[in-house]
C-alpha positions as CSV (number, residue, x, y, z in Angstrom):
1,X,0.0,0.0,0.0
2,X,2.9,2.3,0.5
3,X,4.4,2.4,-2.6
4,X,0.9,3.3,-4.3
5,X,1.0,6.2,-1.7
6,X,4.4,7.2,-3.2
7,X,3.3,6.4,-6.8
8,X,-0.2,9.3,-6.0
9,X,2.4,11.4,-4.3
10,X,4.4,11.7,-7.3
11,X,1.7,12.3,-9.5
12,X,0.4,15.2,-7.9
13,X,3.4,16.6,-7.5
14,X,3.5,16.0,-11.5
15,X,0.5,17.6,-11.8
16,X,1.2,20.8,-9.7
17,X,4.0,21.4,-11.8
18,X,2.8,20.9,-14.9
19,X,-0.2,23.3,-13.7
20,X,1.4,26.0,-12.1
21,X,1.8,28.5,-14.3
22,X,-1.7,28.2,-15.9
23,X,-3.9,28.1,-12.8
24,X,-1.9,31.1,-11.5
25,X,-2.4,33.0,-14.2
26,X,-6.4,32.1,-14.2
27,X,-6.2,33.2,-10.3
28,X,-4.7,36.5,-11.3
29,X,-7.4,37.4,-13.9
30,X,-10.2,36.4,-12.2
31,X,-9.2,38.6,-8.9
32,X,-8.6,41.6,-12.1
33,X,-12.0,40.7,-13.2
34,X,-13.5,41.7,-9.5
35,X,-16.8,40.2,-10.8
36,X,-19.7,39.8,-7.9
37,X,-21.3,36.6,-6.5
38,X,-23.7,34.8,-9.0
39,X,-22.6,37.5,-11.7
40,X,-18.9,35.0,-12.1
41,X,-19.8,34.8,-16.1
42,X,-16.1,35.8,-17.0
43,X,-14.5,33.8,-14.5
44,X,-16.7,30.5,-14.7
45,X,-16.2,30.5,-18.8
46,X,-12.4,30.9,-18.2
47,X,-12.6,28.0,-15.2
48,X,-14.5,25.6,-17.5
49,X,-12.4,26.2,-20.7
50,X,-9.0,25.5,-18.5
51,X,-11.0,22.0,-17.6
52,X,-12.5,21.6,-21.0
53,X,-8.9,21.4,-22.6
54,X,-7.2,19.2,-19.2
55,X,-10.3,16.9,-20.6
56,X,-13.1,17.5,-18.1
57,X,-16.3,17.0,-19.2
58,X,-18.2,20.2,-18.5
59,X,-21.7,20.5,-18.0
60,X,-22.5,24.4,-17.8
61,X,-25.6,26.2,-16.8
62,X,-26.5,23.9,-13.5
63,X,-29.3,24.1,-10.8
64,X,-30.5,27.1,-13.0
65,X,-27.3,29.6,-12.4
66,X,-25.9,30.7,-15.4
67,X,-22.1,30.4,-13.9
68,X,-22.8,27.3,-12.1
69,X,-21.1,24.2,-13.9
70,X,-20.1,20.8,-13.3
71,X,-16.8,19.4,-14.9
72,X,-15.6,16.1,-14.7
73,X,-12.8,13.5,-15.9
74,X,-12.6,9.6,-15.8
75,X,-9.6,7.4,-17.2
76,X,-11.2,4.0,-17.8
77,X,-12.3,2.6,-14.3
78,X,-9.9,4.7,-12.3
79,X,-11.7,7.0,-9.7
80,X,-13.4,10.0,-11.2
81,X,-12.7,13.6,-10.3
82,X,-15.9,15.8,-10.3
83,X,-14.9,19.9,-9.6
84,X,-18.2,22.1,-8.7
85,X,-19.1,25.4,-9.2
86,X,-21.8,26.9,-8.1
C-alpha cells in the first residue's frame, strides 16, 4: 500500500508542476475581473475552458445559475474527479 501512496504522491506533484503557471495566471485574472457573487460569467467561462482542454467533461448552466457548472474527468475505471461550481 505504500508504494501506491508514493506512486499518488508523485503524480500530484507532476500535476502541480505541470499546472502552475496556468492556474496562476487564471487566479490573477479572475481577482482583475473583480466580478460579484452569481454574476462569475467571465470567471466561470475561463474556469470551464481550462477543464474543458485538461479533458473535463463540462456541463455548464446547472441548478439554473448561469455560472454554475459541473466538470468532470474519468480514465477508464480509475476514480473519477468531479470539480463544482456553483
Amino acid at each position: 500500500m505504500q508504494g501506491l501512496l508514493d506512486n499518488d504522491e508523485d503524480v500530484i506533484e507532476e500535476s502541480f508542476a505541470t499546472h502552475d503557471e496556468a492556474l496562476r495566471g487564471a487566479s490573477l485574472v479572475i481577482h482583475e475581473l473583480k466580478e460579484l457573487a452569481f454574476e462569475e460569467y467571465k470567471s466561470s467561462e475561463l474556469i470551464a475552458n481550462f477543464l474543458e482542454c485538461e479533458d473535463f467533461t463540462v456541463e455548464r448552466r446547472i441548478a439554473g445559475d448561469a455560472t454554475a457548472f459541473v466538470a468532470t474527468w474519468t480514465q477508464g475505471t480509475r476514480p473519477v474527479v468531479s470539480f463544482n461550481a456553483v
